[in-house]
C-alpha positions as CSV (number, residue, x, y, z in Angstrom):
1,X,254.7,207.4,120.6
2,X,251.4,207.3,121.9
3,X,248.3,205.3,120.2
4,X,246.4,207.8,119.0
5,X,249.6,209.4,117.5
6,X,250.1,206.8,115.4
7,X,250.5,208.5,111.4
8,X,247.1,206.3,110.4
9,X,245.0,207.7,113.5
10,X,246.1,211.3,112.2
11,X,245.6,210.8,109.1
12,X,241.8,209.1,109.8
13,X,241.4,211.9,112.2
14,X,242.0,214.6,109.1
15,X,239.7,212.6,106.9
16,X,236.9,213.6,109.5
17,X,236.1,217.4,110.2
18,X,232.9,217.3,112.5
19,X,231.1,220.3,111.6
20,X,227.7,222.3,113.3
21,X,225.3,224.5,112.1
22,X,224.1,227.1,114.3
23,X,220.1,228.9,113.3
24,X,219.4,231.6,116.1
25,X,217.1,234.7,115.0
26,X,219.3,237.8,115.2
27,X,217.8,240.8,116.0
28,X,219.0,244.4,115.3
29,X,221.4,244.6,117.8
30,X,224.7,243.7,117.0
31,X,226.4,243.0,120.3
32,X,223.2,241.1,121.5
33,X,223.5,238.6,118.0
34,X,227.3,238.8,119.3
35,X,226.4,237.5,122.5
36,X,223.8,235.4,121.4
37,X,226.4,233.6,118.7
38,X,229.0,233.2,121.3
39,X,226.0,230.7,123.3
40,X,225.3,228.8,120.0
41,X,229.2,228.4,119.2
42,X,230.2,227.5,123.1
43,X,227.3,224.3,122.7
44,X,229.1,223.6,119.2
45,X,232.4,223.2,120.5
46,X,231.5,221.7,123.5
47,X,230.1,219.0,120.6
48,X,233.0,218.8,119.1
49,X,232.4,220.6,115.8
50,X,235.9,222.4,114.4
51,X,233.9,224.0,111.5
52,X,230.9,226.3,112.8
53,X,228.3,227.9,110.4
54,X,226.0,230.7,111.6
55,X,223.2,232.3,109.4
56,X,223.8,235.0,106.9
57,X,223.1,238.7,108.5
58,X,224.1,237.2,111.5
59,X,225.3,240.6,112.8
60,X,221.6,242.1,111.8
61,X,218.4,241.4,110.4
62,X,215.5,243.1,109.1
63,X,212.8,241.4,107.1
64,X,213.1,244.1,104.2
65,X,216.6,246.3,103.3
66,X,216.7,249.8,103.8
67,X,218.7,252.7,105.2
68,X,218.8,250.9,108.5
69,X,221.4,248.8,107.2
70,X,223.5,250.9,105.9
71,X,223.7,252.8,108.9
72,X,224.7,250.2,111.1
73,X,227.6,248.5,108.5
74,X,230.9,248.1,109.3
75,X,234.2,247.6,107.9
76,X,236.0,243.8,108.5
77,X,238.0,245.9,111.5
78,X,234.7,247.1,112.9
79,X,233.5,245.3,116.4
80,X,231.3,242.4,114.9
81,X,234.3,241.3,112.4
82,X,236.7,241.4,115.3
83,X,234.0,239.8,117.7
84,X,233.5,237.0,115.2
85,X,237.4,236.2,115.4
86,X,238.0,236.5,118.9
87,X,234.9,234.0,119.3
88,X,236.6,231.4,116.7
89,X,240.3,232.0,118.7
90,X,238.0,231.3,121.9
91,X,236.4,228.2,120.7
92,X,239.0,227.0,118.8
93,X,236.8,226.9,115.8
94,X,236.7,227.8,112.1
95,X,233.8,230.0,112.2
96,X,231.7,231.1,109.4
97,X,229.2,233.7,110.0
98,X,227.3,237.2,107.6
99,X,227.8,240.5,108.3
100,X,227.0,243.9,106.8
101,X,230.1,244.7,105.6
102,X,230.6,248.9,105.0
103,X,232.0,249.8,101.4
104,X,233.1,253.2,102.4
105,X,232.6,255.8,104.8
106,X,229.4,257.3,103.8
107,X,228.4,255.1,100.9
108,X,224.4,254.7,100.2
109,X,225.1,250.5,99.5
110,X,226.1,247.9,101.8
111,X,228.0,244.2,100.9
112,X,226.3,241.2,102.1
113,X,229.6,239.0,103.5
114,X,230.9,236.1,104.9
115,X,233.8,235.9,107.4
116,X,235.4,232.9,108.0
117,X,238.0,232.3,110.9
118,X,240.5,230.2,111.7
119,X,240.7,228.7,115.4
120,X,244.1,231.5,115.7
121,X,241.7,234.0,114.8
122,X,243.0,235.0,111.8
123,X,240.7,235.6,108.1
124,X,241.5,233.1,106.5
125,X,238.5,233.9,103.5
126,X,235.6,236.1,102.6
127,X,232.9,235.7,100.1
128,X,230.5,239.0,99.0
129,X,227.5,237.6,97.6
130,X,227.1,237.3,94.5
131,X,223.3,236.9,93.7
132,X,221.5,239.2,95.0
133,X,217.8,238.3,96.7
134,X,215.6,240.6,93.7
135,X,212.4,238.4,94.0
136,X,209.5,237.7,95.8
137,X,208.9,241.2,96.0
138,X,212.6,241.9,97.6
139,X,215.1,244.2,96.1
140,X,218.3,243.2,97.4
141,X,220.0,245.4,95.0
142,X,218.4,248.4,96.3
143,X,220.9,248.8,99.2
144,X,223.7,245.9,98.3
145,X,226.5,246.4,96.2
146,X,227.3,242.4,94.6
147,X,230.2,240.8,95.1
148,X,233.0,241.2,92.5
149,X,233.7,237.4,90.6
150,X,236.9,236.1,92.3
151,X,238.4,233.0,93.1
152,X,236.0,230.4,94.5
153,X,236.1,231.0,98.3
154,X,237.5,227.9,99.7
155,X,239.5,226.6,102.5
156,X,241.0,223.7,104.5
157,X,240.4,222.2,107.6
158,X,242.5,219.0,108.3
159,X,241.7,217.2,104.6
160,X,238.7,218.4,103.8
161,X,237.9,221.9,101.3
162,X,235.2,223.5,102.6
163,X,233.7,226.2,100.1
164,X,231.2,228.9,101.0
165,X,228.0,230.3,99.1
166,X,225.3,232.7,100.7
167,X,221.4,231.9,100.5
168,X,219.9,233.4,97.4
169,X,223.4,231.8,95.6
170,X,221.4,228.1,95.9
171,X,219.0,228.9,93.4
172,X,222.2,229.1,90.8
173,X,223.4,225.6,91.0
174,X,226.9,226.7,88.5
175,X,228.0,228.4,91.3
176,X,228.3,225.2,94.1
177,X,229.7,223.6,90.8
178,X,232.4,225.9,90.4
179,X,233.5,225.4,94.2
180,X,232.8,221.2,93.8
181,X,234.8,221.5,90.8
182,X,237.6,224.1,93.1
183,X,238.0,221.0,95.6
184,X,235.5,221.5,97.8
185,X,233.7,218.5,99.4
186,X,231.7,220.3,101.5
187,X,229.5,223.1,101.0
188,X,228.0,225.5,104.0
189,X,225.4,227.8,103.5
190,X,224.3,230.3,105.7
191,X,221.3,232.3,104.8
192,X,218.1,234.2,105.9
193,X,215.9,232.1,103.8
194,X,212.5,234.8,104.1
195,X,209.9,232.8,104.3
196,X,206.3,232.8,102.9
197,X,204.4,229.9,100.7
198,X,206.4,226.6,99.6
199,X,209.7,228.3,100.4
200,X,211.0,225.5,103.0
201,X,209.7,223.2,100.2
202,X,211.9,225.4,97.8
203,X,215.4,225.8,100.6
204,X,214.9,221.7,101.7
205,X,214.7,220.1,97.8
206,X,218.0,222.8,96.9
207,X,219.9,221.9,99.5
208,X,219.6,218.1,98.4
209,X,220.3,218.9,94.6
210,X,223.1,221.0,95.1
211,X,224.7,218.1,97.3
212,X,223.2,214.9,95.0
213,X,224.6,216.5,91.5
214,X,228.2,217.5,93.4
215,X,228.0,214.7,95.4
216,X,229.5,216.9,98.6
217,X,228.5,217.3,101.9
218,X,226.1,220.4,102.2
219,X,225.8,222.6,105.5
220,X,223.0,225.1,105.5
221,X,222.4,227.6,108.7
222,X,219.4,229.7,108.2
223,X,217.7,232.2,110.4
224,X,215.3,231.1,113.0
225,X,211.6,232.8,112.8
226,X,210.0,234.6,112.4
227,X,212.9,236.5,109.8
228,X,213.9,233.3,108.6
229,X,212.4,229.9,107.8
230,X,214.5,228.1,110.0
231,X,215.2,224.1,108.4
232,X,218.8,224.2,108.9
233,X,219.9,221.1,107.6
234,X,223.3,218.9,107.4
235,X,223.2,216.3,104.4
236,X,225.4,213.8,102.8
237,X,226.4,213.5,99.2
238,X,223.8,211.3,98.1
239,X,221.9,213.8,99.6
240,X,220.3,212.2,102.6
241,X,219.8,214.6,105.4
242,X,221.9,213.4,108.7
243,X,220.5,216.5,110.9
244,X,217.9,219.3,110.4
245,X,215.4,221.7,112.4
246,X,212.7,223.1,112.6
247,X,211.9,227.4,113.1
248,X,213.3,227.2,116.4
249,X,217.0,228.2,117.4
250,X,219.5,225.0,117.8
251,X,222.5,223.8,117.2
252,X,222.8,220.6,114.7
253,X,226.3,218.4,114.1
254,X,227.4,215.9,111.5
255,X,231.0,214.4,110.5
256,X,232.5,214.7,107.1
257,X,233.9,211.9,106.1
258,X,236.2,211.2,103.4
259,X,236.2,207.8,102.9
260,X,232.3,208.0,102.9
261,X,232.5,211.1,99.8
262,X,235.0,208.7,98.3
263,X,232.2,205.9,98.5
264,X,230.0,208.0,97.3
265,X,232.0,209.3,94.0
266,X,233.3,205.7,93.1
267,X,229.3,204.7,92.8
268,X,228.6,207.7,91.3
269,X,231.2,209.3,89.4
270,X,229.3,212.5,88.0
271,X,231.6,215.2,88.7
272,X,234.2,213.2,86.7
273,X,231.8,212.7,84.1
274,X,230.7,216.5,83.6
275,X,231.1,217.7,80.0
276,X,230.4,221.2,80.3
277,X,233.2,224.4,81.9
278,X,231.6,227.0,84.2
279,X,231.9,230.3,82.7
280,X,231.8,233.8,84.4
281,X,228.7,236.1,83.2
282,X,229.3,240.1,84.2
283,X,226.1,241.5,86.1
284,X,223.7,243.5,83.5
């Protein structure tokens, strides 16, 4: 047996999941935000991340919904779903990334998703936004069917739960709760994050909360400018930020770490502590 095969090393090298966080400003071409995504993922890897997050409407963004998106979705066998797994098999990555998912051949709505897959390739979970963006003068409901209430979108890598929630989602903190309280340690959060007047403010003191009351690790990959407001961020669960930009693209990396969340909870014990159930709450 070699060293680092050793059942302890394995077992400290499961406890650790580095993970990156790509923000890049897709356009409205698909193939180029492909291509463009493939770059940002190759640097990740080559960094060592296994879990990669890329910004929601990563396949393509507009400032304000319309037709145009409509027109351009596509269902999870279309060329972006299938480009999207064939760049996590190349990487060998779990990749997280939003696309504009088609509801049905010749529908007038659209579903804001995230795909995440495994380094084989495979889907291995979805998420359809939930809350849509209807403020600030934006109507995401105009064009965007929400997501149906299902079971909290989680998965594995090594020993970590990773759960998923889509920009707009932050501002409803039962939500992260309902994954923290589903397993998840760490939370990623791909958005396009518009931005206008105290809105980084807004994104950079949500981010922390949602990781200080859950006390998880929290992952956030927005959209560079000028469609997004960039300040992609990696934080801890006491909800110091370990790595963050600025409105430029970039790739940032950070390591969960178990025995750190463990730390962490044994100090501050407020998940165990919680006295109140999340309950579901149909869409008026």
């Amino acid at each position: 047996m070699q060293p680092n095969d050793a059942p302890e090393h394995r077992n400290h090298l499961a406890a650790q999941v580095p993970v990156a966080v790509v923000q890049f400003a897709p356009t409205t071409e698909p193939a180029d935000n492909l291509a463009a995504l493939r770059d940002h993922v190759a640097e990740a890897a080559r960094r060592g991340a296994r879990v990669v997050a890329a910004p929601e409407y990563s396949m393509y963004a507009v400032t304000r919904l319309d037709e145009r998106v409509v027109a351009v979705a596509e269902p999870l066998t279309g060329p972006f779903a299938t480009g999207l797994a064939g760049l996590a098999r190349e990487f060998g990555v779990h990749l997280v990334a939003g696309m504009i998912e088609q509801v049905a051949p010749g529908a007038d709505r659209i579903r804001n998703t995230l795909l995440v897959h495994g380094p084989d390739g495979d889907l291995v979970t979805s998420y359809r936004k939930v809350h849509l963006y209807d403020a600030f003068g934006h109507l995401e409901s105009d064009v965007v069917e929400p997501g149906a209430l299902t079971a909290p979108p989680v998965f594995t890598v090594g020993d970590v739960t990773f759960g998923v929630q889509t920009c707009f989602d932050l501002r409803f903190p039962e939500g992260f709760r309902r994954l923290a309280a589903a397993g998840a340690q760490a939370l990623l959060v791909p958005a396009q994050w518009i931005p206008g007047p105290a809105k980084v403010d807004q994104w950079t003191t949500l981010l922390r909360a949602r990781a200080i009351e859950n006390t998880v690790y929290v992952a956030a990959a927005d959209q560079a400018a000028p469609r997004g407001a960039g300040a992609s961020m990696i934080i801890d669960p006491t909800g110091a930020v370990l790595a963050e930009l600025g409105a430029e693209p970039g790739v940032l990396t950070a390591t969960v770490e178990l025995d750190r969340l463990a730390e962490v909870r044994a100090v501050n014990p407020s998940l165990a502590l919680r006295r109140f159930a999340i309950t579901e709450r149909a869409p008026e």
